[in-house]
C-alpha positions in Angstrom: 1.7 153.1 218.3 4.6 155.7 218.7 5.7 157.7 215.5 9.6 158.1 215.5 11.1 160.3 212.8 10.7 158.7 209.1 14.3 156.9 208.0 14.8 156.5 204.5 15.2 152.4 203.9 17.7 153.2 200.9 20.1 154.2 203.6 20.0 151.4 206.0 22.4 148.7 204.4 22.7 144.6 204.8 24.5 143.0 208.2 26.5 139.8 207.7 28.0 138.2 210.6 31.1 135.8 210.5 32.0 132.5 212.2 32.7 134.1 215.6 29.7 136.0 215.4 31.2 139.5 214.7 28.8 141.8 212.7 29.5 144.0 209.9 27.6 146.3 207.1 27.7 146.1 203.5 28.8 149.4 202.3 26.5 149.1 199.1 23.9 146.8 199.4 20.8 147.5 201.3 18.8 145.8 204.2 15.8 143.8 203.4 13.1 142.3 205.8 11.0 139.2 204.9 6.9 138.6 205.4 6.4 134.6 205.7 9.2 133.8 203.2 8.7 136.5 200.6 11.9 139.1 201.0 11.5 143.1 200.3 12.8 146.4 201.7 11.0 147.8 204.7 8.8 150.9 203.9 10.3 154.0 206.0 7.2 153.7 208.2 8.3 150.2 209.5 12.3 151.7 210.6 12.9 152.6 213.7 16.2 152.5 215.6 17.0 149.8 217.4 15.8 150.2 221.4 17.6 149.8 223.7 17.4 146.7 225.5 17.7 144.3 221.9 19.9 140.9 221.4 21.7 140.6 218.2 22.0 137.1 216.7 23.6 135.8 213.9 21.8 133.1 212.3 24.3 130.2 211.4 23.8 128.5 208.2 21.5 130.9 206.7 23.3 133.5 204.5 22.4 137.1 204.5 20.4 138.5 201.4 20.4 141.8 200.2 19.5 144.4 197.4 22.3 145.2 194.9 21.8 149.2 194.0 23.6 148.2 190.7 21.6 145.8 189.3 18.5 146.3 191.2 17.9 142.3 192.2 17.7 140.5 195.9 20.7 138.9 196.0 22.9 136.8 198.9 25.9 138.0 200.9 28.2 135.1 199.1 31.7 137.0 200.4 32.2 140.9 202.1 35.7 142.9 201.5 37.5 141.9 205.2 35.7 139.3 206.1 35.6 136.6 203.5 33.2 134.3 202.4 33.5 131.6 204.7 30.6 131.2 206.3 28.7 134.2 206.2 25.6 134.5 208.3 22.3 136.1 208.3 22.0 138.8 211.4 18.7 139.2 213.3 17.1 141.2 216.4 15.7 140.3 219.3 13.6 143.0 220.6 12.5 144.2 224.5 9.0 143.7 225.8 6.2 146.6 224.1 7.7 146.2 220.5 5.9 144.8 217.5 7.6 143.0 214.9 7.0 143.7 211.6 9.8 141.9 209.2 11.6 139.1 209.7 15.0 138.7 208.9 15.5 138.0 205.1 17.9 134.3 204.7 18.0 131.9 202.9 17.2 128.7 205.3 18.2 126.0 202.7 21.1 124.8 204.1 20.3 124.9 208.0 19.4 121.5 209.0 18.9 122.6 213.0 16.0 124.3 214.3 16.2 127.6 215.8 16.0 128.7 219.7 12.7 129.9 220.5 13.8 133.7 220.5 11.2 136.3 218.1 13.9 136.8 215.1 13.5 140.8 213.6 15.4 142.3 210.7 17.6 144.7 211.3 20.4 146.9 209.7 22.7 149.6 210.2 22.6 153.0 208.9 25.4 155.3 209.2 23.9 158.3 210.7 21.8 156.4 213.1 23.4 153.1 214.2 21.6 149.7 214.2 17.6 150.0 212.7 15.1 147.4 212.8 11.6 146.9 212.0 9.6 147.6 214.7 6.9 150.2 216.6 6.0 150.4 219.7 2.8 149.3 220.9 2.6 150.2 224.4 3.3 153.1 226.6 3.7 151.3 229.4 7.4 151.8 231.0 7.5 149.7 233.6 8.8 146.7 231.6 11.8 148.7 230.7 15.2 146.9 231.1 17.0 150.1 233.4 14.0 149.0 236.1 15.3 145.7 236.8 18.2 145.6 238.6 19.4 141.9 239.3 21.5 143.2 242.8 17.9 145.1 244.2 16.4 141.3 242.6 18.4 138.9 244.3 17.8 141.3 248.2 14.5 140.5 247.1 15.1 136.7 246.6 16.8 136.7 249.4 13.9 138.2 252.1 11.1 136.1 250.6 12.5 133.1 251.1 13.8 133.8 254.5 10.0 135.1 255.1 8.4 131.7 253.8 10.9 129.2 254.0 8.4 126.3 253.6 6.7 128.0 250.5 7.4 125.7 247.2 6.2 128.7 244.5 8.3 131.2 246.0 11.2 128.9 246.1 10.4 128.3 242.0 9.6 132.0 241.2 13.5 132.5 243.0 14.6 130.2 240.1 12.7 132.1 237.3 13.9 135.7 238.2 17.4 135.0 238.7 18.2 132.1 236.7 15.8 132.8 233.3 15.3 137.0 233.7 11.7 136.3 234.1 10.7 139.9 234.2 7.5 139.0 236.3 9.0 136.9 238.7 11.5 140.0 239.8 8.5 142.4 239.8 7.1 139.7 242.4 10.3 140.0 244.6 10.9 144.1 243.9 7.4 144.3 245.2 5.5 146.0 242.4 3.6 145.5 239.7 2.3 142.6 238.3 3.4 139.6 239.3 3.3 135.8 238.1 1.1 133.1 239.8 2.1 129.8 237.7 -0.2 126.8 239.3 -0.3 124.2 236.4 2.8 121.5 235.6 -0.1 120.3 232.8 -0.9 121.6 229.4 -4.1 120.1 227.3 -2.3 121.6 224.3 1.3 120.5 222.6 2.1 124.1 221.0 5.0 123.9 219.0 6.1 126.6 219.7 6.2 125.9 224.0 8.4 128.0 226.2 8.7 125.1 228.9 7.8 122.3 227.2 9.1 119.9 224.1 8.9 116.3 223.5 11.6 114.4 223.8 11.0 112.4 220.9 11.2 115.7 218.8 14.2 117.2 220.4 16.2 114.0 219.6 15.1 114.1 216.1 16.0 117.9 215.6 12.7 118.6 214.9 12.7 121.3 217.9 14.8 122.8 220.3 15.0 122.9 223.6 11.9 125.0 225.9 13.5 127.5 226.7 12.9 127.6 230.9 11.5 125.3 233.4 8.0 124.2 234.0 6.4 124.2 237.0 6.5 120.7 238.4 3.8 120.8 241.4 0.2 122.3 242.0 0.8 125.4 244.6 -1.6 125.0 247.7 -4.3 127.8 248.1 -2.2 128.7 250.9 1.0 129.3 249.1 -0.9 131.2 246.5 -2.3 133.8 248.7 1.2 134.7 250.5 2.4 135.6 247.0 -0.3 137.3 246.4 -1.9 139.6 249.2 1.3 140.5 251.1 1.8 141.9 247.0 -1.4 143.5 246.6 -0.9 144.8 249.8 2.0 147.3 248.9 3.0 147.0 245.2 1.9 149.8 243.2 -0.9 148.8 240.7 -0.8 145.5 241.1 -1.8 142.7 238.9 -1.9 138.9 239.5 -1.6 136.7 236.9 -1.6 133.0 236.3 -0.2 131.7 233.4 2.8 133.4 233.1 5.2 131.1 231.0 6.7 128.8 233.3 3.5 126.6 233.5 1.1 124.3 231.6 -2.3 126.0 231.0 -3.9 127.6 234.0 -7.5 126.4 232.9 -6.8 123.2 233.9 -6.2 124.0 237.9 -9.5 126.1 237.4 -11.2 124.9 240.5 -7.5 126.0 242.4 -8.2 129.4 241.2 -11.1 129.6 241.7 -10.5 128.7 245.5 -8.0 131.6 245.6 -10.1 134.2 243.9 -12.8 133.4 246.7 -9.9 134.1 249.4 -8.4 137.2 247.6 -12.0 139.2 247.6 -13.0 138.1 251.0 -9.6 140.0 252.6 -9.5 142.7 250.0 -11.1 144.2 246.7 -7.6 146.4 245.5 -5.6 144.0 242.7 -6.8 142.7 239.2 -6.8 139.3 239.2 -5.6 138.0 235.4 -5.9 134.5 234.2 -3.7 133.7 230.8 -4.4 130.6 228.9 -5.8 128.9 226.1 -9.6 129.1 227.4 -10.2 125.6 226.1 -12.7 124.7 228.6 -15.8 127.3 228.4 -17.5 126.1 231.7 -14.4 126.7 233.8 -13.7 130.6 232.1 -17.5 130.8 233.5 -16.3 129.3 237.3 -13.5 131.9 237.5 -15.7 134.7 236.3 -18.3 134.3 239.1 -15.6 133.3 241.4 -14.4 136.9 241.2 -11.3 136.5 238.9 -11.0 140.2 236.6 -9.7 139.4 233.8 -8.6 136.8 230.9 -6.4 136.7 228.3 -6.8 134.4 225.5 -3.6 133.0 223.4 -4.5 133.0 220.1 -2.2 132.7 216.8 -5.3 133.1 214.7 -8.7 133.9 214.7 -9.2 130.4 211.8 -9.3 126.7 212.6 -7.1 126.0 209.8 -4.2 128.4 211.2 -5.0 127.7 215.2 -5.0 123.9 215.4 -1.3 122.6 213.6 0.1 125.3 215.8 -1.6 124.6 218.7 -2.4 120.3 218.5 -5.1 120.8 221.0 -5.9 117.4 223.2 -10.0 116.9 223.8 -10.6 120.5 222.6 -11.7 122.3 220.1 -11.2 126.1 218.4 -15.2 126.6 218.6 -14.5 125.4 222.8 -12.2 128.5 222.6 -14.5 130.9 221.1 -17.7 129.7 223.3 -14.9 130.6 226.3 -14.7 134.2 224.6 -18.6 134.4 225.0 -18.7 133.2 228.4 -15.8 135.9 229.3 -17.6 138.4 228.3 -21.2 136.9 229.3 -19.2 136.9 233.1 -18.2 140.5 232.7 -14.6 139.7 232.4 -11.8 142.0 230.5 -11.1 140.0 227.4 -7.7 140.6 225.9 -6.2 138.7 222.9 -2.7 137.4 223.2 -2.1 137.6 219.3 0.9 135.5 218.6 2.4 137.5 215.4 3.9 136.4 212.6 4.8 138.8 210.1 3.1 137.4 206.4 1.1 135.1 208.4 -0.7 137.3 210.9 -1.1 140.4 208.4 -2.4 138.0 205.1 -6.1 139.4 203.8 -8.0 135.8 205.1 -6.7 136.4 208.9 -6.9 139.8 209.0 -10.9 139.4 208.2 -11.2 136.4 210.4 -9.6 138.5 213.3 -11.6 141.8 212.5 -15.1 139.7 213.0 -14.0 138.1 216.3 -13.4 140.9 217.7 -15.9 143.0 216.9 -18.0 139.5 217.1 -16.9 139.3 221.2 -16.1 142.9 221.8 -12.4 141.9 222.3 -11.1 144.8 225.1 -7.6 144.4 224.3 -5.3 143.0 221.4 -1.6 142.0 222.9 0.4 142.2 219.8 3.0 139.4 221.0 5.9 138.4 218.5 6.3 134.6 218.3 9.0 133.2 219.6 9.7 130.5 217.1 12.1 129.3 214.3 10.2 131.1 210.9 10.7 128.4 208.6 9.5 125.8 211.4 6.2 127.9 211.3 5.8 128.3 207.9 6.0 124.2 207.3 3.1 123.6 209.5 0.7 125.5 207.4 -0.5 124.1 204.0 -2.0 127.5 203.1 -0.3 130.2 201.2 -1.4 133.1 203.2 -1.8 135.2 199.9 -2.0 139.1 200.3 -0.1 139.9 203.5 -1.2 143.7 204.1 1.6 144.3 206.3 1.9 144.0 210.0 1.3 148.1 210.3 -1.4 148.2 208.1 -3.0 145.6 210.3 -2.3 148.2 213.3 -4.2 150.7 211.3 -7.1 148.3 210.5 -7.2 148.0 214.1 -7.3 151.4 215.2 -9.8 152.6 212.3 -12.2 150.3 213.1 -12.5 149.7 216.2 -11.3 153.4 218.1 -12.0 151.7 221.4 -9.9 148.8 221.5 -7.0 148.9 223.7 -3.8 147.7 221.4 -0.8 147.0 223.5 1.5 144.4 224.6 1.1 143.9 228.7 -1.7 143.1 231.1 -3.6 146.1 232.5 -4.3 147.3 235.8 -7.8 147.5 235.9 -8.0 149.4 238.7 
């Protein structure tokens, strides 16, 4: 995790945003962050400025809170010299790919009756000396997921030659839609020739995560209970054929190249296993150069074991917890269960697999004394490889409501980094795939 200079949290003061979504600072009262729903100010070891690359968003119906230097109490934005105090919003950060989360945005969410956008909502604030702060640190070197390298002209060339290459070729034709439609960051690595690039071959899921990128119910969407996913699923099974001119004309020049199923725009992976496994057999016959990833749920043990011995590299597990009682009402797994998922962990490692974590963080949630422990013995328990430190993309209060537990003693999200680091100084903490070489 990068160490930027210290900032002094009693300098960073409150954003409000009006009705047209124009931001501006308190000149008194001071930022706060929030872990699960409990509000405080961010310890200077949790600032950094905001990197470049960040979305603002004002959060409507949820009014800012604060902390008045004069009386020493949280209090909320109710009006702001110049702007008024008709509806005053709560402001909040998006941040770029290799940054960890580590407050939320404090709001009050008692009068919002929507649900937010699935978008990972940071605190942020402005100081005077530095511009807009959030809380953050980065938790991977890795540049090439840096907004300046994705130029949507060089994108759309791209776009352009592959399907003029492999006009007949349905998962090129989708992975078109993907870069230049939703930004998919690993779709235009795909047609920029480099790096690692997405292989989505599932339109099914065996989970119903609330919390789903490209999937919601209807049923909950017209009762406001969710929002909309927030791109399109795949609709189709790609042919073995399809798969491979993605993927070796890729291998074949990109630089460090990684293919991955189960990318976003998908169901889970697992369940096409036998497809994979088809492909993996085809990739190492014409060439050993590439790491073949596989992200999913892992609900189906005997399958992680197929694509092990079928010569896959690598697996990523999505986890939001390393307990039953936090995994499954996020999750709603269909004719699995969490102990499936951990026998898959055993069978990655029993294959000789890389085993990353993608840890779905939650700031109070993630960091609270009971998950911390739980997560500590899996890992050490499986010889996790990697943690991903992934910020979920979900509505806070949403997440919160689907819990009954209280998630007492939150340690903080960079005290969990440290835990990490101290006890196991071999574990690789990021936030992307790795070429494996």
């Amino acid at each position: 995790m990068s160490t930027p200079k210290p900032i002094d949290p009693n300098s960073v003061y409150a954003l409000v945003a009006n009705h047209k979504g124009e931001i501006f600072d308190h000149p008194e009262w001071l930022m706060l962050g929030a872990a699960g729903l409990n509000h405080r100010q961010p310890e200077s070891e949790e600032l950094i400025p905001l990197p470049p690359g960040s979305r603002l968003f004002f959060l409507p119906d949820c009014p800012p809170l604060a902390w008045n230097q004069k009386n020493h109490k949280k209090s909320p934005i109710s009006r702001l010299d110049g702007v008024g105090s008709s509806g005053l919003q709560g402001v909040a950060a998006f941040l770029p790919p290799a940054y960890s989360r580590f407050l939320l945005p404090a709001v009050s969410y008692h009068k919002k009756e929507y649900t937010l956008p699935l978008w990972a909502y940071t605190a942020v604030g402005w100081s005077n000396d530095i511009g807009y702060v959030t809380t953050a640190g980065r938790v991977d070197e890795n540049r090439q997921w840096e907004p300046e390298y994705f130029d949507d002209r060089e994108v759309v060339a791209g776009v352009d030659r592959k399907l003029e290459l492999y006009p007949e070729n349905r998962l090129i034709d989708h992975m078109s839609r993907c870069a230049v439609d939703y930004h998919c960051f690993a779709a235009k690595n795909f047609f920029l020739e480099r790096w690692e690039c997405p292989l989505p071959v599932s339109p099914t899921c065996n989970a119903n995560c609330i919390g789903c990128l490209s999937f919601q119910e209807e049923k909950t969407l017209n009762k406001g209970e969710n929002c909309p996913a927030s791109h399109e699923r795949i609709n189709f099974v790609p042919t073995v054929t399809e798969l491979l001119e993605v993927a070796l004309p890729h291998i074949e020049v990109a630089e460090n190249p990684v293919l991955s199923f189960g990318q976003g725009c998908e169901g889970d992976p697992i369940l096409q296993a036998d497809r994979i496994c088809e492909f993996a057999r085809a990739v190492r016959k014409t060439t050993s150069v590439g790491t073949l990833n596989v992200n999913t749920n892992a609900s189906l043990p005997k399958k992680v074991a197929m694509m092990a011995a079928a010569g896959m590299d690598a697996i990523r597990v999505s986890l939001n917890s390393a307990r039953t009682d936090t995994y499954l009402p996020y999750y709603r797994p269909r004719n699995y269960t969490f102990t499936d998922v951990l026998e898959s962990l055993r069978q990655a490692k029993t294959g000789g697999l890389h085993l990353a974590i993608n840890l779905l963080v939650m700031p109070g949630i993630s960091d609270a004394e009971a998950e911390v422990t739980a997560l500590l013995e899996l890992i050490d328990k499986y010889q996790i490889d990697q943690v991903q430190m992934r910020n979920l993309c979900i509505d806070p209060r949403q997440y919160y409501d689907i819990f009954s537990d209280d998630f007492a003693h939150p340690i903080g999200i960079v005290n969990l980094l440290k835990r990490l680091q101290q006890e196991f100084p071999n574990l690789h903490i990021g936030y992307f795939n790795r070429f494996l070489g």
